[in-house]
Residue, then its C-alpha position, 0 to 999 in steps of 0.5 A: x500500500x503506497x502513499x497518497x497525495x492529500x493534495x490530489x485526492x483534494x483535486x478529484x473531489x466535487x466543488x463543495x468538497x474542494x471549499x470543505x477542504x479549503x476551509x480545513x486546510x486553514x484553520x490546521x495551518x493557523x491553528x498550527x502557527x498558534x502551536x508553533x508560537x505558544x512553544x516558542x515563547x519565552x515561558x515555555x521550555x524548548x523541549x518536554x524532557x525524556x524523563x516524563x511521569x510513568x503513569x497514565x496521565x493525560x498530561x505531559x510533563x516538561x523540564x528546562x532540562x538542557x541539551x548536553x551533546x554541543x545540541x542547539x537550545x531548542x529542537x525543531x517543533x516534532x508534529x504528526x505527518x498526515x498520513x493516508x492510511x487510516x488506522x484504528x482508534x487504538x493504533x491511533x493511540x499507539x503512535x501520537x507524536x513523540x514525547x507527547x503522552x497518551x489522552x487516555x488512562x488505560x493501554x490499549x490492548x497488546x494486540x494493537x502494537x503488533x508489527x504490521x505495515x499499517x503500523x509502520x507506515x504510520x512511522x514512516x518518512x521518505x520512505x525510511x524508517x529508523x528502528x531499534x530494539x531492546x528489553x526495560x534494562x536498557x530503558x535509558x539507553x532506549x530514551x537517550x537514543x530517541x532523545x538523539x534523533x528527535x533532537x535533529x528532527x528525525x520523527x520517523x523512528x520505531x521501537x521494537x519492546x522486547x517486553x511488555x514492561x518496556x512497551x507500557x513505559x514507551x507507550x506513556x512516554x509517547x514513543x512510537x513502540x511495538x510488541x516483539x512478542x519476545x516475552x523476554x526477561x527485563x533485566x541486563x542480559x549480558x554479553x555472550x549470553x543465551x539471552x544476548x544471542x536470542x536478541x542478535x535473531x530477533x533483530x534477523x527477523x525484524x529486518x526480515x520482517x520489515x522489508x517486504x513492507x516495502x521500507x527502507x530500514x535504519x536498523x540501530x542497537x541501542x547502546x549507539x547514539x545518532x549525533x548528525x542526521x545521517x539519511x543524507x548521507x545515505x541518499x549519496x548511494x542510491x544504488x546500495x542495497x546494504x550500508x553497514x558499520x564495521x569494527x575496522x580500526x585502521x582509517x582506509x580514508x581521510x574525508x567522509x567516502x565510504x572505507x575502501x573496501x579492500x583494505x578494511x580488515x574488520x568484522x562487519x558490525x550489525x549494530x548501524x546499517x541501512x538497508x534498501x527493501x531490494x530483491x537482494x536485501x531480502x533475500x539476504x535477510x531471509x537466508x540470515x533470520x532462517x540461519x540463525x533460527x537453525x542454530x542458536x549458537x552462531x552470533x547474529x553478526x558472525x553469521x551476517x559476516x560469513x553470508x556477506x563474505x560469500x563473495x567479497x567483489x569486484x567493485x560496483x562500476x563507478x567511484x562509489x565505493x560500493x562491491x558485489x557481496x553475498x550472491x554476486x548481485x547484492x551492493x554493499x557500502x562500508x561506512x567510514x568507521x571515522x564518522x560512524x565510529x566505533x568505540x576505537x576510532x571515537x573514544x581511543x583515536x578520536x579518529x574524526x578530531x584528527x580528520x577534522x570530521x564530523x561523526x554522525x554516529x557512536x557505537x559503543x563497542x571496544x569497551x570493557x565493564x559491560x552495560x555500565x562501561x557503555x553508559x559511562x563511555x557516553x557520559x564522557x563524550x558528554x552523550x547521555x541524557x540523564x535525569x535531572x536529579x543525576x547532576x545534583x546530588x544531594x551530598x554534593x560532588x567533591x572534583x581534584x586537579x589531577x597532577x601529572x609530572x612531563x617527564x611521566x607522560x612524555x619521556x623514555x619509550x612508551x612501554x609496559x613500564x611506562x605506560x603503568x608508572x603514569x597511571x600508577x601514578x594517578x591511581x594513588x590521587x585516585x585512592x586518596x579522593x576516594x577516601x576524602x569522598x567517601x569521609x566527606x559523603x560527596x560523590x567524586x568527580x573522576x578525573x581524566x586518565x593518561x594512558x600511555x598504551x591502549x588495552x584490548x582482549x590480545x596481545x599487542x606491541x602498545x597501540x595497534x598498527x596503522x591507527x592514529x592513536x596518540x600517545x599519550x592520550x585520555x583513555x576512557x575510565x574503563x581502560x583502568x577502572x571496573x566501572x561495572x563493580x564501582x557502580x555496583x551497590x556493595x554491601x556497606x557492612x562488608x565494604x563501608x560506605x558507597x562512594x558515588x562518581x561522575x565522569x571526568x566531564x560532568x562539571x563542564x556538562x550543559x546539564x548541570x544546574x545554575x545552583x551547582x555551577x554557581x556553588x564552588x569551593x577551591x581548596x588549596x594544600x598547604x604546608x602546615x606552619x607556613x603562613x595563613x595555613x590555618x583552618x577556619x570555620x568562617x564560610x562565609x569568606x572568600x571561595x579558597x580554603x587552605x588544607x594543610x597537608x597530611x590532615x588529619x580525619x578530625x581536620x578535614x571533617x573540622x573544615x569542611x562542616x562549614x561547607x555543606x551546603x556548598x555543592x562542589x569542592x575542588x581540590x586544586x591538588x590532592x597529593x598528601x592531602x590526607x593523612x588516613x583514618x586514624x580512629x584506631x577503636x573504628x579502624x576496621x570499621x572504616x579503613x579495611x573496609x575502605x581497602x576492601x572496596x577499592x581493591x575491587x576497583x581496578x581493572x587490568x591491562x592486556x596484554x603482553x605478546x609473549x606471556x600466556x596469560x599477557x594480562x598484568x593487573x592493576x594495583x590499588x595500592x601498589x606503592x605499598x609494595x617494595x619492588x612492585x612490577x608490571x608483570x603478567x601473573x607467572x602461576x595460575x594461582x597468581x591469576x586474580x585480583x591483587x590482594 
């Protein structure tokens, strides 16, 4: 069932009708200019924030709530195409206009968010459809993902509810959703899992299912984000039946063509393409969903590559850089890993700054710590759209400069040894904020870690050849840090008091409340005896407080009772800040419990090429061990977390 033009029915219709039509047509275009108005006024916030109520009012809810990802202040006014097909009162109710709560209390039956074309066209623009899929654990991801593409005025989106607890929250939020009819579990499935493979064949049928429609598909996992609208760029290959991401590292160009494809060496990524609802494409999706419904143990993407790889060339005639791939007939694109990037090529190469390029899309892929090393990953490059109560916390935040010496960074090669010796070197600030966070009750602004190598999952000379990976650089958190375990909620009678953090971004976030940006307290290391190296109560004065070196429990706690209300304090140093705690009577009760918890903290690097295993474990308190090297474990009982 294709689309109709309005304006032509209109044409065809007797003269009465044409002025009924007239008379319609204006008052929806002044009672449109009204709208338009009346949300672009001073008093109205520019956008309904993602984080509306869950239940089932019929009124929407809005936050001043900023963008965070360089957005414009407003997004373009999103309203409802008019669409020729007809549906019924409930599918109606399935997909009003995006962010917009339903004007009813209860949900429509199940039944009327099935998969069907009437459903889909009804998301449908130019003849594309941008879809993603995923279960309530990823929830955020799902919303941060809308909020991307509503916020560059892309409506024609569809969500696919692998539960119904998703559907239901979607449905009252006003995202366009379906049932999947997965009847899956709502929580975190894991990687490699049973779970996650049966989410890699539904995405096979979904595509399957979506193109005999006749659509073109955007087809997207959740834990990516959209930052330029990217259905220009595919309008640049018409004749391409199938655009996809790869995991490819090394740049095969240096502007915004396709990646040369017979140098790129990486696995196709299933995570962003873009497929033509062409006999080829089709065949292809069907070959891939029956594959994969035959054996539930091959991976969605390992069985995409190995049908791809069929036949790999010759080139499409032309400078397009398209190839025959699969049969022999289906036309195939790689996107540019530099502007569809991937974890590597955006948050290790920072590929696109170095191209002076600008990306169109993150995946987070290449990153460690699970569900929760992607969303931090996103909160770094400033990606995540969180709610408002995330950028203040009720306790405050408590940030440091991180000091790192030249010589640390720069000199000698860039090595095992030198690549520990720097970060080493950060971990133990790292130690002493935690300590003075978890003292303070504040939640800890994590600062940006130099890195001298890259980690990956295999053995490796440092950094892999042919990237353009700088060294040093800023690696992402998870590189160093167990973000998964910092983030989890550790029993406090085993290990003391939770110690909250932020990415090293956070303060200079768009996000972050007036109150919080206009509430600052420096606080400058002193030596103790030297002049006006004393401690005061007086909060009213200036907003720099001297701390004496090596302070005592009692000091800090002295000092900074007068600075509760004060929402971020900022260590311009935090070296020898703190003395340790010293109440021996609690001394297990905080310091070993302390040590416990942030022994968990830290990660590994991997890995050395001539050693099995090649991995070296970080060492929280590696300076309290004479002699301590970066090497690999020599036994297999050696092979754990230090201790």
């Amino acid at each position: 069932m294709g689309w109709r033009n309005p304006c032509d029915e209109v044409t065809k219709q007797k003269p009465l009708f044409v002025t009924i039509y007239g008379v319609v047509i204006i008052g929806v275009i002044l009672s449109s200019l009204y709208v338009f108005t009346a949300l672009n006024s001073s008093n109205s916030p520019p956008y309904a924030s993602i984080y509306l109520s869950s239940s089932s009012s019929s009124s929407s809810s809005t936050s001043g709530e900023g963008p965070i990802l360089q957005a414009p202040t407003s997004s373009p006014l999103v309203t409802p195409d008019t669409y020729s097909v007809p549906l019924n009162k409930s599918q109606d109710l399935v997909l009003k206009p995006i962010w917009e709560s339903p004007k009813t209390e209860e949900l429509p039956p199940l039944k009327t968010f099935r998969l069907t074309k009437e459903l889909v066209e009804k998301c449908v623009k130019d003849n594309i459809v941008i879809v993603t899929f995923g279960n309530y654990a990823f929830m955020d991801f799902v919303l941060n993902w809308v909020r991307h593409l509503t916020n560059m005025g892309l409506s024609n989106l569809l969500v696919g509810a692998m539960d119904t607890k998703l559907l239901e929250a979607l449905y009252w939020k006003g995202v366009p959703v379906f049932d999947m009819g997965s009847h899956m579990s709502t929580v975190d499935v894991g990687w490699g899992t049973p779970a996650f493979h049966k989410m890699g064949r539904e995405k096979a049928i979904l595509i399957d299912s979506i193109l005999p429609f006749g659509y073109e598909v955007l087809m997207c996992d959740t834990d990516m984000v959209w930052l330029k609208n990217p259905l220009p760029y595919f309008g640049r290959f018409p004749e391409a039946d199938i655009l996809t991401s790869t995991d490819q590292v090394v740049p095969t160009v240096v502007d915004d063509r396709l990646d040369v494809w017979q140098q790129v060496t990486g696995a196709l990524n299933v995570g962003i393409f873009h497929w033509r609802p062409t006999n080829s494409s089709k065949k292809l999706a069907n070959e891939w969903k029956e594959m994969l419904l035959a054996d539930d143990k091959i991976w969605d993407q390992n069985g995409f590559n190995d049908l791809i790889r069929r036949q790999l060339g010759p080139s499409v005639d032309g400078e397009n850089g398209l190839l025959y791939v699969y049969d022999g007939n289906l036309k195939l694109g790689f996107l540019p890993a530099s502007i569809f990037c991937n974890g590597h090529t955006y948050f290790v190469q920072a590929m696109h700054q170095q191209f002076k390029l600008e990306p169109y899309a993150v995946h987070t892929t290449f990153q460690y710590a699970g569900t929760e090393g992607k969303r931090h990953r996103l909160r770094e490059g400033r990606m995540f759209y969180d709610p408002p109560e995330y950028y203040n916390s009720p306790g405050g935040f408590m940030s440091f400069k991180s000091s790192v010496p030249k010589s640390l960074l720069m000199d000698g090669e860039h090595n095992v040894e030198s690549h520990f010796a720097v970060v080493n070197y950060q971990i133990k600030q790292i130690r002493g904020a935690l300590a003075i966070a978890s003292l303070l009750n504040r939640t800890l602004v994590m600062p940006p870690i130099w890195c001298r190598l890259d980690r990956l999952w295999y053995g490796h000379p440092g950094i892999l050849e042919g990237t353009v990976t700088r060294q040093p650089f800023i690696c992402p958190l998870d590189h160093v840090f167990e973000v998964n375990v910092m983030q989890k909620n550790l029993p406090e009678k085993e290990f003391g008091p939770q110690i909250d953090i932020r990415e090293y971004s956070f303060l200079d976030n768009p996000a972050l409340p007036p109150e919080v940006k206009e509430s600052w307290l420096d606080v400058q290391l002193c030596q103790v005896g030297s002049e006006h190296c004393n401690i005061t109560n007086d909060s009213s004065i200036a907003r720099v407080v001297k701390l004496p070196r090596h302070s005592s429990e009692e000091t800090l706690k002295t000092l900074f009772s007068s600075y509760k209300n004060v929402k971020v304090i900022n260590f311009l140093s935090i070296e020898d800040a703190f003395l340790g705690f010293e109440d021996k009577a609690s001394f297990y009760e905080k310091e070993e419990k302390f040590r416990k918890r942030v022994k968990r903290y830290v990660g590994i690097w991997c890995c050395v090429t001539d050693h099995i295993p090649g991995h070296i474990y970080y060492d929280m308190y590696w300076d309290e061990k004479p002699g301590w090297k970066p090497l690999p474990p020599q036994k297999s009982e050696d092979d754990h977390p230090p201790v």
